[in-house]
N, C-alpha and C positions, 0 to 999 in steps of 0.2 A: 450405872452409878449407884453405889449404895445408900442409906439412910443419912448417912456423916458426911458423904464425900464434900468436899467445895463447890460452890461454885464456879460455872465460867466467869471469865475477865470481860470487863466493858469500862468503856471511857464515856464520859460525858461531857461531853465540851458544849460549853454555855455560848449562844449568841450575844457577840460585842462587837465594837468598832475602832475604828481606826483610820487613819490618814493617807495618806499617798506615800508617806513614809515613815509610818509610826504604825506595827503591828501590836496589835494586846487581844490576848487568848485569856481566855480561862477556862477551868473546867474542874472535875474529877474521876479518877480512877477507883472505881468501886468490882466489887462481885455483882454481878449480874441476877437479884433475885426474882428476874420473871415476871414482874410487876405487871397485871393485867389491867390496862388503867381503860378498858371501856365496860367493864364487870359491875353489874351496877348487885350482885347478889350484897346482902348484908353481913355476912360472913366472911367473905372474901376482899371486904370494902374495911372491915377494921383489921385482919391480916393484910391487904397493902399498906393501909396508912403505918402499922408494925413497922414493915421492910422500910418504908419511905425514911422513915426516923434512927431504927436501928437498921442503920449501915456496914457493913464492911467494907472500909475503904481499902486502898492496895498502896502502905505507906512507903516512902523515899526510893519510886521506884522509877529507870528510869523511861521517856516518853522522847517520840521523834516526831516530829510536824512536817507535813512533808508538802508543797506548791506543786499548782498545775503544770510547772515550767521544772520541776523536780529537788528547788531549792531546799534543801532542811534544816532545819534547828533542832535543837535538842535539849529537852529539859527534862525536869527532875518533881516528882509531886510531895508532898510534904506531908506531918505526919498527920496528919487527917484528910490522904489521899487529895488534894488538891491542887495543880498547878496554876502558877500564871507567868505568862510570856507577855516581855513588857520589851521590843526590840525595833532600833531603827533598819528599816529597808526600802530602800527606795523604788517608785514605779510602780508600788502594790495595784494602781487606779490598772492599769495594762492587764490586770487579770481579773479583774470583776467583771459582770455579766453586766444588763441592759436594767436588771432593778441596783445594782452599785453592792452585791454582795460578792464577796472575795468567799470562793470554795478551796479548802484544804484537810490535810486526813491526819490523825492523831493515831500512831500506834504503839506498842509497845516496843521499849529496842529490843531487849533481850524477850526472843520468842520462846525460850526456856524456864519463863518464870513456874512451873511445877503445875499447870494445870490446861486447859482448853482456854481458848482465847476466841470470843464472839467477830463475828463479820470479817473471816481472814484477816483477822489485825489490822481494821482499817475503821476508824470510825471517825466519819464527816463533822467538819466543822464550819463555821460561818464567821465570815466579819463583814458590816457593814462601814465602807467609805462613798459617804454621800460625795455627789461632782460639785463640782463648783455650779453647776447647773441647777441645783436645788435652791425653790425660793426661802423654804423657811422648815426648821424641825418642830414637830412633838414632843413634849415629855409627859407624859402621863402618869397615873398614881393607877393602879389595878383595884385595889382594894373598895368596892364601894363607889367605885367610880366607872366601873365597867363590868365589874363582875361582882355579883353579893354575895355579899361576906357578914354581914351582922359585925361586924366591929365594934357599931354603938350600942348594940342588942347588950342588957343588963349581966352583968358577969361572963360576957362572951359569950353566951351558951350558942348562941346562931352561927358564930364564927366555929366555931369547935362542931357541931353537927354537918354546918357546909363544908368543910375541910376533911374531917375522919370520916363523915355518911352516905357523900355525893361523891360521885364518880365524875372527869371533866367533862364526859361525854354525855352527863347529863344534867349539869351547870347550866343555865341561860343569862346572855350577856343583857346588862339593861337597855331597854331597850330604843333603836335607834343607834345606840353606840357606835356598833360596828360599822353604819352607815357613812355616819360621821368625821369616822378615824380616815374610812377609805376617798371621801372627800376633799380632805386634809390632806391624805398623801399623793394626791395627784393633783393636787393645789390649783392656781386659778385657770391656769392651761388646759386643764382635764388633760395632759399628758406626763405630769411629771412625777418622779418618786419623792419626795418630801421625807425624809427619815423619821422614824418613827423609836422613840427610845418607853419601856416598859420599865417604870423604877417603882419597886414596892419594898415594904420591912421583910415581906415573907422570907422564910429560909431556904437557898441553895436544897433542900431537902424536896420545895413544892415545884421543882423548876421544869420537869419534863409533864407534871401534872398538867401548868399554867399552859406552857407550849402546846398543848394537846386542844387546850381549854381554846388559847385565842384563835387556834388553824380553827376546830370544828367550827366559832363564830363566827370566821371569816374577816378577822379582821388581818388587816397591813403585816408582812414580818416586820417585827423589829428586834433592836437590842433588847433582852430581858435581864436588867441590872437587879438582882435580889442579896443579900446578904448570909454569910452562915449562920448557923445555928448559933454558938455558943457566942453570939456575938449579942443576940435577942436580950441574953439573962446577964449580959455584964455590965458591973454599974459604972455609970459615966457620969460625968463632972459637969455643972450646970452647965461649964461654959465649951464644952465638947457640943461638935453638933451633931443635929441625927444623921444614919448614914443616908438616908433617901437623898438630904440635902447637899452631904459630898458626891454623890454620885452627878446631881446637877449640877454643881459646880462644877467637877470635873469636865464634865459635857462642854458647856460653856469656854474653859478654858481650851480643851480640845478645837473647836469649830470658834475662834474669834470673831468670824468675818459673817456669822452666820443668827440669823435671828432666829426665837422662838415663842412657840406659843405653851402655856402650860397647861395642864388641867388634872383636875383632882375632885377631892370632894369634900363635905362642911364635917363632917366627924369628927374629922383628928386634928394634926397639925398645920396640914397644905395649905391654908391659908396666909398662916403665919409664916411659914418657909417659901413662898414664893414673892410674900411682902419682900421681904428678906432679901431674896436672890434682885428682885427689880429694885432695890435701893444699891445693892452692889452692883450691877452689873446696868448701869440706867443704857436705856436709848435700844436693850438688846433684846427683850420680850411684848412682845406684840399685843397676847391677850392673856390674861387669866379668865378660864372659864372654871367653875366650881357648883360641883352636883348638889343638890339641896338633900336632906337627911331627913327621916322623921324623928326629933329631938328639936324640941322649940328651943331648950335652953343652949345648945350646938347652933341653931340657928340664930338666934336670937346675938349673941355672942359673933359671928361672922357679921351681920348684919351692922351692929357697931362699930365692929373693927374696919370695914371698908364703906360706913356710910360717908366720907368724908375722903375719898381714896381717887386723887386726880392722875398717880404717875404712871398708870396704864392704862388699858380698858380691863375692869375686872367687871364678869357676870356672873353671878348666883342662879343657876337654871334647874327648873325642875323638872325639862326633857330634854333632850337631844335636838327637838326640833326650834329651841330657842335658840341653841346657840348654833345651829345651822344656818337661821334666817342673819344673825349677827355677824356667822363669818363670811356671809354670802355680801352681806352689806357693808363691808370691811373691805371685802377684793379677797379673801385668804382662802376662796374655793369657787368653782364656777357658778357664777348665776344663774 
């Protein structure tokens, strides 16, 4: 291939969830630039964050989804290479495996599109359909709460060196975390999958970074619900909510029957949005557990907001090991 030529084709299809008869995919259709995401040289680490941002997506092209049992559907990505498949079908629970993941492959229909196409035009995808067997879900906030990010760090500047400087592979999860999560997901039984949902502001742009990030920490798979880019810089209405919070919400409405636990941390908003969700949604969230920050005036500010705060259990933890001993003493993980 010469200097100009394109790249090959590749799909990415985002881990989501869904029901026993409610499928939802998403993903995107991009050019495949090579992304070496365990490169920790400094060179190489500000040309991928480059590609990560400047995309070539493969717009209104179309895509075929195809079941273990050979079922397909067919859709369409849109113009910034992105699809989402939002369909009823029934029995999906009869093709998921023993952690409650449904496997299926995204390709391209037309194998003609003018170029080389990655993984013989097959690239794997995932939905998570927890069983009615599950005691209770996660939803979790990434940011700060499991992985550092400097969010609260003075002009971003920790957020923007951890993001464009560090490689996943050599990110470190706070620690405990990952202990924790996987406590959680196998709940008071020590046998069970417990669903685990990953909801953060980042952009659909960090998503195979993050994915890289929580396999090498070892934490739980889960859904990784993140947002697009140009969604970050558009201005919204006071009374618009964030999308972290639609994503929980949605959750919520998706699993009625199903209780959760949240967790986040004292920086940004989570505290305020999970108030929020447990005055909507009363009777249906078990715990809020929330990481502590170094910012007094962030803490300080959490502190009055929930000194007075009876309609859950909500803890402010400054490790992992607090709010282990808490959900040990709750019943929500083995003793």
């Amino acid at each position: 291939m010469g200097l100009f030529s394109k790249d090959s084709l590749q799909v990415i299809v985002f881990q989501s969830y869904g029901t026993n008869n409610h499928f939802y995919s998403r993903g995107r259709a991009l050019e495949d630039e090579k992304i070496n995401l365990k490169s920790s040289n400094f060179f190489k680490l500000i040309l991928n964050s480059w590609k990560r941002f400047e995309t070539d997506e493969i717009k209104n092209t179309a895509l075929t989804i195809t079941f273990s049992n050979n079922y397909k559907i067919n859709t369409k990505t849109d113009n910034k290479g992105y699809f989402i498949v939002d369909e009823k079908i029934e029995n999906l629970t009869n093709l998921t495996n023993n952690e409650d993941w449904l496997h299926f492959t995204v390709s391209y229909t037309n194998t003609n599109v003018g170029r080389a196409i990655n993984n013989k035009n097959r690239f794997p995808g995932e939905l998570l359909i927890p069983s009615n067997k599950v005691e209770f879900g996660v939803i979790s906030d990434i940011d700060d709460t499991i992985l550092h990010t400097g969010v609260v760090s003075k002009l971003k500047w920790r957020l923007l060196i951890n993001t464009f400087f560090k490689s996943p592979e050599k990110r470190k999860a706070l620690e405990g975390t990952s202990e924790f999560y996987s406590l959680l997901h196998l709940g008071k039984s020590g046998k069970n999958a417990n669903p685990i949902f990953y909801v953060s502001h980042s952009p659909w742009n960090l998503y195979k970074y993050l994915e890289v990030f929580l396999k090498k920490n070892n934490f739980p798979k889960g859904a990784i619900l993140l947002r697009t880019a140009s969604n970050i810089f558009k201005k919204k209405s006071s009374a618009e909510k964030p999308q972290k919070q639609k994503e929980i919400v949605n959750i919520l409405k998706t699993y009625p029957h199903l209780n959760f636990i949240l967790i986040g941390d004292a920086g940004e908003k989570d505290a305020d949005i999970y108030m929020e969700v447990v005055s909507n949604y009363p009777n249906r969230i078990k715990a809020i557990y929330l990481r502590s920050v170094k910012s007094s005036k962030r803490m300080n500010r959490i502190k009055n907001l929930i000194k007075n705060y009876t309609e859950t259990s909500f803890l402010l933890v400054d490790s992992s090991k607090e709010a282990i001993k808490h959900a040990k003493e709750n019943g929500f993980i083995r003793a």
